[in-house]
N, C-alpha and C positions, 0 to 999 in steps of 0.2 A: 705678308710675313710667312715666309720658309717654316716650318716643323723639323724641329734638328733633330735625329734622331736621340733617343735617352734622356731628353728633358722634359718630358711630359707637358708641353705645351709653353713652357717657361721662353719668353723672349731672350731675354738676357744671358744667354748660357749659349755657349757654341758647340758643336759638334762632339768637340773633346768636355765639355761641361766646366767650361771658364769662365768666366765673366768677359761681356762683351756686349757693347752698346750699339744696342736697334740699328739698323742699316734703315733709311728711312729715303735715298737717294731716288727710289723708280715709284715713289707715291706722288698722287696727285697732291697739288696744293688746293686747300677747303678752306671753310671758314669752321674753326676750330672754336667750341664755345664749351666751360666745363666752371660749374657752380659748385659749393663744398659749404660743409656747415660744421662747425663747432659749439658743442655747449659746455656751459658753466654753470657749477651750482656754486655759489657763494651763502657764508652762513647768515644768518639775518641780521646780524648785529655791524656787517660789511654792507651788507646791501641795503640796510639804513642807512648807514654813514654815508655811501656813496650818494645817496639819493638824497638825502639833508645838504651835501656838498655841491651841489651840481654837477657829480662825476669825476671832483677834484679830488686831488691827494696832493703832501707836499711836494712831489714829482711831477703834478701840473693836471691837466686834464685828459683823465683816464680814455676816455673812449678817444677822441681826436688820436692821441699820441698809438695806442690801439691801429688806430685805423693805415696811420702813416706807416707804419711797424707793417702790418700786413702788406699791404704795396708794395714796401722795398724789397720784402722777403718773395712776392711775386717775382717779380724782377731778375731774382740774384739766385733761384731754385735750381739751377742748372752749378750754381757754383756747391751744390749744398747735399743735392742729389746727382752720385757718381754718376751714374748713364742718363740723368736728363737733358736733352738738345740745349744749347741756348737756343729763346724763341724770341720774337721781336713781339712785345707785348702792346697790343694795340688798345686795350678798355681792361681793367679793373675796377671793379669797385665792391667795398665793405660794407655792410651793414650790421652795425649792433643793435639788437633791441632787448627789453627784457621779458623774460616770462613770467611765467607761473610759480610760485614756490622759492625766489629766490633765484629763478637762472636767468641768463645769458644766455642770446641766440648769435653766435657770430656768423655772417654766411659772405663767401668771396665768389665773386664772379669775371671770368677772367674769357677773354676776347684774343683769338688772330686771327689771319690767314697764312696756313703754313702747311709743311708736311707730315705733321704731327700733333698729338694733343696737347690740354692745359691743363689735364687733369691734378695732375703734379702741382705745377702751378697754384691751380684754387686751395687744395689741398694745403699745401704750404704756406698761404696768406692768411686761411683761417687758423691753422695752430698759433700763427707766432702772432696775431693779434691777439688771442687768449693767453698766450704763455706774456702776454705784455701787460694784460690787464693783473694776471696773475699779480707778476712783477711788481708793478704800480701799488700794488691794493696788498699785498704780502706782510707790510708791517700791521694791517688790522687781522690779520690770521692768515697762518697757512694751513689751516682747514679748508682755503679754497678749494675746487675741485671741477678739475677738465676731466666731461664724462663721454666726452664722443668724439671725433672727429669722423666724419664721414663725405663719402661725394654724393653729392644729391644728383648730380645731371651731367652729363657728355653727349656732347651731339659734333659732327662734322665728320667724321674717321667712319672707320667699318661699321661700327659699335656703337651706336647710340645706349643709354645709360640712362634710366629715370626718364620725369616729365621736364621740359625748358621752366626753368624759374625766372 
């Protein structure tokens, strides 16, 4: 990636300092791998219910539906995120578990071979699986609370990022 002049490092800005999406044509194609993690604190009186429930609500089962949720939003991140590539997504996969205190570990790990990354990608499977539990779980309080989203790992590109999870 070129350095435009006046953008201070910023991809997405062109010359004139417009919006403009990554040129990604003269990269090699890798094997692109980028993990993301979201947490949730839910109030104790949710996170009993849930756990008394199997995870159900009258909406069905929270974490499955969760799960599905984050997948398609994998998927569809290029329709969601103006300059994201479509990428040919080859391996996703979600993991909920619970923690400490009342939270939710959500973490998306997301697979290709391409000219570019998935960090976007993970990123965007774990919010909309939280923002789905949210959802789900809303009528026992919206005291819920999405306290992170972060990327834990990128590897394939220039840039490796954290350890592989």
């Amino acid at each position: 990636m070129k350095k435009r002049p006046g953008n201070a490092g910023l991809s997405h800005l062109d010359a004139a300092r417009r919006p403009t999406m990554v040129g990604v044509g003269n990269k090699a194609v890798t094997h692109r791998i980028a993990a993301a993690e979201a947490r949730m604190v839910l109030p104790a009186a949710v996170a009993r219910a849930l756990q008394a429930s199997g995870h159900r609500t009258a909406k069905g089962p929270v974490f499955d539906t969760a799960i599905i949720a984050g997948v398609m939003a994998v998927k569809r991140t290029a329709e969601i995120i103006p300059f994201c590539h479509p990428l040919p997504i080859e391996h996703c996969h979600i993991d909920i578990a619970r923690g400490a205190r009342n939270q939710l570990r959500i973490r998306c790990r997301v697979e290709t071979h391409h000219k570019t990354g998935v960090e976007m990608e993970a990123l965007t499977g774990a919010s909309v699986a939280a923002l789905t539990i949210y959802d789900m779980c809303k009528a026992l309080s919206h005291e819920i609370r999405i306290v992170e989203v972060r990327l834990l790992h990128k590897s394939g590109g220039r840039r490796a990022v954290g350890k592989a999870r």
